[in-house]
N, C-alpha and C positions, 0 to 999 in steps of 0.2 A: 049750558049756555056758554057762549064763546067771552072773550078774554075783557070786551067792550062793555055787556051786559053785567057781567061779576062784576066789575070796576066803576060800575052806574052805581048799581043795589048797596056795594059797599063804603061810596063814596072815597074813592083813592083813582090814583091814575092807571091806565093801562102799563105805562114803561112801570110803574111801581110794583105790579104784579108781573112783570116779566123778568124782572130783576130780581125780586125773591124767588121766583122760579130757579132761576138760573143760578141763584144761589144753594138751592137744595133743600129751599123750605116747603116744596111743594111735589115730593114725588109719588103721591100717590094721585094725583089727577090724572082721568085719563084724556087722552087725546084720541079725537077722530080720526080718519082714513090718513086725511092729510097732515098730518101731525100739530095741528092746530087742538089748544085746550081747551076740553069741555068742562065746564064745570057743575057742579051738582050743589043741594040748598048744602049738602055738609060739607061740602068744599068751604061754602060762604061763612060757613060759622067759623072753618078752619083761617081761613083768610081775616077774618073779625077780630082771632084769639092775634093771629101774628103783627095786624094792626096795631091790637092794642099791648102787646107786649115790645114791641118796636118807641111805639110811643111813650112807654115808661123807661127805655134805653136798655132793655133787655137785649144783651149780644146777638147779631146773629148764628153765631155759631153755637151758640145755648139753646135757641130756636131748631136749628136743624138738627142739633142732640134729640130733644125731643122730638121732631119727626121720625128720625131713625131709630129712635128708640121705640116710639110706637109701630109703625112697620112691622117690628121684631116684634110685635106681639104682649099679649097681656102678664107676661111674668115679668114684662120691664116697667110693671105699673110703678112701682117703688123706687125707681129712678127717674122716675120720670117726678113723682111727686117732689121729689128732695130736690130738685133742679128749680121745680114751681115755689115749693117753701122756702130757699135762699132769693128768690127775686122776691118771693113776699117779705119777706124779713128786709132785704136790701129797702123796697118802698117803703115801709113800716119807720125806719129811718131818717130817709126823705123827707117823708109827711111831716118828721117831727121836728127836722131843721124849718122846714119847711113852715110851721106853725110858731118857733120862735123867731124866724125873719119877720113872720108879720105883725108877729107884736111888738118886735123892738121899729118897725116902719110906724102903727100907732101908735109909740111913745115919741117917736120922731115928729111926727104930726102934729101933736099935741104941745107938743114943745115950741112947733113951728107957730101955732096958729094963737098962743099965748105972749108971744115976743111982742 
């Protein structure tokens, strides 16, 4: 499917997949005669994982490690995981700041709604 249709199904923009392209997060897609990208359902999934690891502030240049890393084949499984376990860990972090902002917001509320 071309650049229009992946950008439907995944719900993001065309320039937003052409810019990750272009960045290096997508070199295994192939392109038609006319150098226009085709993309396939595993493409979309791969598109999905970069969505949603963009959207938790994963670098892009930690994103195209792993593409190039996987490229290179299944002996870079183990690097590629420790890449994925330090962004998990990094969010694991997040969540938990994340979970005391919002209870010191309903102690703030309570506080408020008490005055």
């Amino acid at each position: 499917m071309n650049v229009k249709h992946a950008a439907e199904k995944i719900g993001i923009s065309t320039h937003t997949i052409r810019y990750y392209d272009k960045s290096g997060l997508f070199p295994f897609i192939a392109r038609d005669a006319h150098g226009n990208r085709n993309f396939s359902e595993t493409d979309l999934y791969w598109i999905e994982f970069v969505k949603c690891m963009r959207q938790t502030h994963m670098p892009i240049v930690q994103i195209k490690k792993i593409a190039e890393l996987y490229e290179q084949g299944p002996s870079t499984k183990q690097s590629r995981i420790e890449i994925l376990k330090s962004h998990q860990q990094n969010l694991i972090a997040q969540s938990a700041l994340i979970d005391d902002a919002l209870t010191i917001l309903d102690d703030k509320f309570a506080l408020i709604e008490n005055e």
